[in-house]
C-alpha positions in Angstrom: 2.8 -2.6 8.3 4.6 0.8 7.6 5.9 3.7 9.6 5.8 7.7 8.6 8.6 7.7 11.9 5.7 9.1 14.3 2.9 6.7 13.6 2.2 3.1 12.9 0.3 1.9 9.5 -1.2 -1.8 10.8 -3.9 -3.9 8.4 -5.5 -7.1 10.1 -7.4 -9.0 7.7 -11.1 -9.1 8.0 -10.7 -6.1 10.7 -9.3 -3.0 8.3 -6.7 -0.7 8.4 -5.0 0.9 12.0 -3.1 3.8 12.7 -1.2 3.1 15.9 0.8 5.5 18.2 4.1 4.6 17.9 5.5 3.6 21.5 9.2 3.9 21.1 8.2 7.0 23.2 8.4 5.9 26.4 4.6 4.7 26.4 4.1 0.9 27.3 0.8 0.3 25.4 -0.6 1.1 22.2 -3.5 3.6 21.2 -5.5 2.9 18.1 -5.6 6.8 16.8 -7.8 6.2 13.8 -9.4 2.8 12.2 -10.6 2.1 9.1 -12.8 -1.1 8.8 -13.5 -1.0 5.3 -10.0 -2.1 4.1 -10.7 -5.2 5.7 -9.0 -7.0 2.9 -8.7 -11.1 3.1 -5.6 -10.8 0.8 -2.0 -10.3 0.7 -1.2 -6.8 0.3 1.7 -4.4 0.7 1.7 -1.3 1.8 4.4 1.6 2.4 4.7 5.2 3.5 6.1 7.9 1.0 5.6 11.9 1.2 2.9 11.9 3.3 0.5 9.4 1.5 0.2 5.6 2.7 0.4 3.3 -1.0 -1.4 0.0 -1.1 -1.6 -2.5 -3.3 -4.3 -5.4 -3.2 -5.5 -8.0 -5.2 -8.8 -6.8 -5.3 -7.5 -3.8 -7.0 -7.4 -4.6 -10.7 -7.9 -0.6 -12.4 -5.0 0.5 -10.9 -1.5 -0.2 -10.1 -2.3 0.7 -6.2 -4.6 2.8 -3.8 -3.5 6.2 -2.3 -4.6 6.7 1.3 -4.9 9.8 3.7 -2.7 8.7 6.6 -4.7 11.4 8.9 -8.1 9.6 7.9 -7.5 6.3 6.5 -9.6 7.0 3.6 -8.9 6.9 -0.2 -8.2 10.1 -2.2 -10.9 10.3 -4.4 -8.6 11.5 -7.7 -5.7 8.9 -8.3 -3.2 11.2 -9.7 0.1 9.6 -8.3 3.6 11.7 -10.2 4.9 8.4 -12.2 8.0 9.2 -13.6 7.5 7.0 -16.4 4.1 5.8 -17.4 4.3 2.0 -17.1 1.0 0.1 -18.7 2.4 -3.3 -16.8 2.1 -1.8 -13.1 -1.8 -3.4 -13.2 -2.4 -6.5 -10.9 -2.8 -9.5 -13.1 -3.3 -12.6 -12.6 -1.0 -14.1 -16.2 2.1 -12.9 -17.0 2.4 -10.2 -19.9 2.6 -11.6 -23.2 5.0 -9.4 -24.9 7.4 -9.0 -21.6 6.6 -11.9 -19.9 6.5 -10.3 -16.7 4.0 -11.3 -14.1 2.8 -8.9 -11.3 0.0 -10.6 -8.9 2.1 -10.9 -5.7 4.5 -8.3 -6.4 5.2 -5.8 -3.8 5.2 -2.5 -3.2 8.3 -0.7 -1.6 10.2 2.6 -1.8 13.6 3.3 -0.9 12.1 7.1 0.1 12.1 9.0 -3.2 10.6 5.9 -5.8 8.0 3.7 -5.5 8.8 0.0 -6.5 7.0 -2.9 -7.8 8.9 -6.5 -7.9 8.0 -8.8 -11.3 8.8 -12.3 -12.4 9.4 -12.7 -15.6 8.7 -16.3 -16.9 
């Protein structure tokens, strides 16, 4: 789950991807405001917010580092063209750790701190 401050970024496994009103507003219930039922994704993921595009990163994704999504439709952009500071060949999901850095990446999650996007790695 992820917030842009206005709206609410929910996935439900085997159900897809939500965008939810965000009732700190004085509403009592939530609206669903757009669904997308083909991330229906049966694995752990993570997902954040960061100038204005929703980054997720799933198992099943193994030719990039993570998915860019339109928070107004829930869809993927079709050109993966994120600005990476520094081009980093170990961002992939695997599944062994790195050979020559040891460093292992299949659960690692994906956060920002509002400028930066993050992965976390073990290194064995």
């Amino acid at each position: 789950m992820t917030t842009d401050g206005e709206f609410l970024y929910y996935h439900k496994n085997g159900q897809g991807l939500f965008k939810l009103n965000n009732f700190s507003k004085s509403n009592t219930c939530i609206d669903v405001i757009e669904k997308n039922a083909d991330f229906s994704w049966e694995a752990d993921h993570s997902m954040c917010y960061l100038n204005g595009k929703l980054y997720v990163r799933t198992p099943g994704e193994n030719e990039k580092p993570f998915m860019i999504i339109d928070p107004n439709t829930l869809k993927e952009e079709e050109k993966f063209e994120p600005e990476l500071e520094k081009e980093e060949p170990n961002m992939l999901y695997t599944d062994k750790k790195d050979e020559k850095t040891g460093r292992h990446l299949q659960t690692s999650q994906l956060f920002t701190d509002g400028t930066y996007l993050y992965l976390v790695s073990q290194k064995h």
